[in-house]
C-alpha positions in Angstrom: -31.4 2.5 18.1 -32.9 1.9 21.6 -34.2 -0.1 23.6 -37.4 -0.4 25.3 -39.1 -2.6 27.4 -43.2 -3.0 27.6 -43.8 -3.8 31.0 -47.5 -4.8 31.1 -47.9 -7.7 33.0 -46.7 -7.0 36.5 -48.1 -5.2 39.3 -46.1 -2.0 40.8 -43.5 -3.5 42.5 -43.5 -6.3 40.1 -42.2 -3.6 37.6 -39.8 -2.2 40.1 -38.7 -5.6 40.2 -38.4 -6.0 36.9 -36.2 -2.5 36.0 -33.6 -3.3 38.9 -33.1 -6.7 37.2 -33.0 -5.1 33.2 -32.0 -1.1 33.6 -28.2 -1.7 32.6 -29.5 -2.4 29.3 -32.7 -0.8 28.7 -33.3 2.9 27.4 -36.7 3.1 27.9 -39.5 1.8 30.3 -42.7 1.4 29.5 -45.8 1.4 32.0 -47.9 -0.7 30.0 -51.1 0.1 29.2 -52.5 -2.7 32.0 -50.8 -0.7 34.6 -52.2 2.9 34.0 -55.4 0.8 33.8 -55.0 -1.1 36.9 -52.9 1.4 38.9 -53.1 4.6 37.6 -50.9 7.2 37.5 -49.6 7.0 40.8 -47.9 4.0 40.5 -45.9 5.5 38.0 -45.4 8.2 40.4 -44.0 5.7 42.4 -41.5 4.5 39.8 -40.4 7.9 39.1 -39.4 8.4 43.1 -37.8 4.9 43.0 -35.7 5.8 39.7 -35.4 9.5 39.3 -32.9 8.8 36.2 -34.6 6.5 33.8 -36.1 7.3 30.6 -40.0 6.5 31.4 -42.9 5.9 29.0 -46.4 6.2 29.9 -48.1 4.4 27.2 -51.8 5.8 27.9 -53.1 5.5 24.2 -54.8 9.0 24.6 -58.2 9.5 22.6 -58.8 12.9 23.8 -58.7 15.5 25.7 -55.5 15.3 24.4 -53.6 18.4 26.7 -54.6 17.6 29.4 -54.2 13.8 29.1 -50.4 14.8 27.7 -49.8 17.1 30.7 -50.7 14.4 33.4 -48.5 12.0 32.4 -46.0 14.3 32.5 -46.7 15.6 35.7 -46.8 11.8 37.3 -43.0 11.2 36.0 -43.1 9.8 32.1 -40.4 11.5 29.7 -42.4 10.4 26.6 -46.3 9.4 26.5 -48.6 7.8 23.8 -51.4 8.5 21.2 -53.6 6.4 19.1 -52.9 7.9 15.6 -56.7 7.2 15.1 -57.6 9.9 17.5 -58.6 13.4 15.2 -55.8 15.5 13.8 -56.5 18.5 16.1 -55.8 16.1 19.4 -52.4 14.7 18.2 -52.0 18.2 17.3 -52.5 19.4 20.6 -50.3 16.6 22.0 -47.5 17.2 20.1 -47.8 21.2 20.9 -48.0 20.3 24.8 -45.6 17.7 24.6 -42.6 19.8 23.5 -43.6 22.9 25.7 -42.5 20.5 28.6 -39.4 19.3 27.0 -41.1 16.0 26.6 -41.7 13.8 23.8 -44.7 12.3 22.0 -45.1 8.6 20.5 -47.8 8.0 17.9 -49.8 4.3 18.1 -50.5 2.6 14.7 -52.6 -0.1 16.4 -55.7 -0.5 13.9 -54.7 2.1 11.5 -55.8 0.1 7.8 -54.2 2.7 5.3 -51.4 2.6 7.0 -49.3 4.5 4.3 -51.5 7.5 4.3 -52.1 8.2 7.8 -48.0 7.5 8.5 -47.8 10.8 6.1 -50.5 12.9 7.9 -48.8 12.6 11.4 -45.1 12.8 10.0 -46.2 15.9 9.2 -47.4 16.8 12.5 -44.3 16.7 14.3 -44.8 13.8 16.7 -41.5 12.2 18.3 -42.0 8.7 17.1 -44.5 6.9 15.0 -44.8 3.4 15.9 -46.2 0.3 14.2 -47.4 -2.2 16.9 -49.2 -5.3 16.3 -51.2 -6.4 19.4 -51.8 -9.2 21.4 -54.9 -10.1 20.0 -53.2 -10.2 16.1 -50.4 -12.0 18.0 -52.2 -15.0 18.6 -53.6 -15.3 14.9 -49.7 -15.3 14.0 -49.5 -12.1 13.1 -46.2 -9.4 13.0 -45.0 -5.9 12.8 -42.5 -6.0 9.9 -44.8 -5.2 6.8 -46.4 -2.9 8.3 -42.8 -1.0 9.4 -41.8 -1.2 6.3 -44.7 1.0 4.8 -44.2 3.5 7.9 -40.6 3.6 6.9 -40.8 4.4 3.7 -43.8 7.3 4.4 -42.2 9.1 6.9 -39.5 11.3 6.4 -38.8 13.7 9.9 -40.3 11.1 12.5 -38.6 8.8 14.4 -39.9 4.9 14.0 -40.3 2.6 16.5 -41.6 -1.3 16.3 -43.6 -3.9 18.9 -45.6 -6.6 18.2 -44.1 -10.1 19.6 -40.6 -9.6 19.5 -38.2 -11.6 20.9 -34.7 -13.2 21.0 -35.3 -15.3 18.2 -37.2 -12.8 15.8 -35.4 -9.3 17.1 -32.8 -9.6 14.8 -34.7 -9.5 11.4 -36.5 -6.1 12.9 -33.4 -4.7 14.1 -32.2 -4.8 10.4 -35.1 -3.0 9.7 -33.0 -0.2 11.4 -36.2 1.2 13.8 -35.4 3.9 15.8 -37.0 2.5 18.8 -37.2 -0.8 19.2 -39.9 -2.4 21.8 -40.0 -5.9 23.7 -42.4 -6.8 26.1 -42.9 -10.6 27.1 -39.6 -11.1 24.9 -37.6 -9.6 28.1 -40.7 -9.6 30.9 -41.7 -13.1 31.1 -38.6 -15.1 30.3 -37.0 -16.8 33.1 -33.4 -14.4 32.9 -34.9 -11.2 31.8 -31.4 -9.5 32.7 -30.0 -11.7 30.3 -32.4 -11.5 27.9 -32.3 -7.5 27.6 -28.8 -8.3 27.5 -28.6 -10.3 24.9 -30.8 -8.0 22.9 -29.4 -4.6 23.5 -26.2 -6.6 22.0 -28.1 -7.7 19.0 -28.9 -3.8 18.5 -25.2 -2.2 18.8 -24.0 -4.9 16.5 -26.5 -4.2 14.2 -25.9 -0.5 14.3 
């Protein structure tokens, strides 16, 4: 199981920040959605150049266009980039094909997927990286969570790795982690706590005792 952190909230060098203070105990670092809108990808560019050695995820929700989409995130510095699984077949198709010619890997959104049980079967058969189940912000605030709708991924999917975000934190990341996700991702959690080195700490150590 790793560990990722959602870093949406910051600005560039907010983020750099942000990875000097958690990278001993993080596996994966997202640049949030808000930042490719915000920034771009050159300020992931810019992350790259500052740590050539971490495991970066561009997490750009593609649509369409998926090739190309696939192929500049790449090109900017992410190891692994994102697609909504409500995008059509052909495009997360297309992703995955363009993903694994550059030795990269492909993560496929959940977010407002309703049969959740069926499409989790159409794109584990597609040959995506990860399939993730995220609740977001706005289902966050009605009080919301991730773990239902895990479970029915889980028990759908039988070649693609599974990965979870939605509101986790110290407090709740231990009931997921027993879940047994492949990936599992913390935003505000880590992000806006006063410690976040401690708090990544604290639940990278929650994941290798639960492994």
């Amino acid at each position: 199981m790793k560990l990722q952190l959602a870093i949406d909230l910051e600005d560039v060098d907010g983020a750099i920040e942000l990875i000097k203070k958690t990278k001993d105990s993080v596996d994966v670092f997202e640049y949030g959605t808000p930042l490719v809108i915000n920034f771009g990808l050159e300020g992931l560019k810019k992350i790259r150049a500052t740590f050539p050695d971490i495991t970066l995820l561009a997490d750009v929700k593609i649509m369409d266009v998926a090739s190309y989409e696939v192929s500049q995130a790449f090109k900017y510095g992410a190891d692994i980039t994102t697609i909504l699984a409500a995008a059509e077949d052909q495009s997360i198709k297309d992703a995955v094909e363009e993903a694994h010619k550059d030795g990269k890997e492909l993560l496929v959104d959940m977010i407002g997927i309703q049969d959740v049980a069926k499409r989790a079967r159409e794109i584990d058969a597609m040959g995506a990286d990860y399939i993730a189940t995220h609740t977001g912000y706005d289902l966050q605030a009605l009080g919301q969570t991730p773990f239902e709708t895990f479970r029915t991924i889980k028990e759908n999917v039988k070649n693609t790795k599974t990965a979870v975000a939605g509101g986790i934190k110290i407090d709740t990341a231990e009931q997921i982690i027993a879940e047994k996700p492949d990936l599992l991702i913390v935003g505000g959690g880590i992000a806006t706590v006063d410690d976040p080195t401690q708090a990544a700490r604290e639940i990278k150590a929650m994941i290798e005792k639960g492994a």
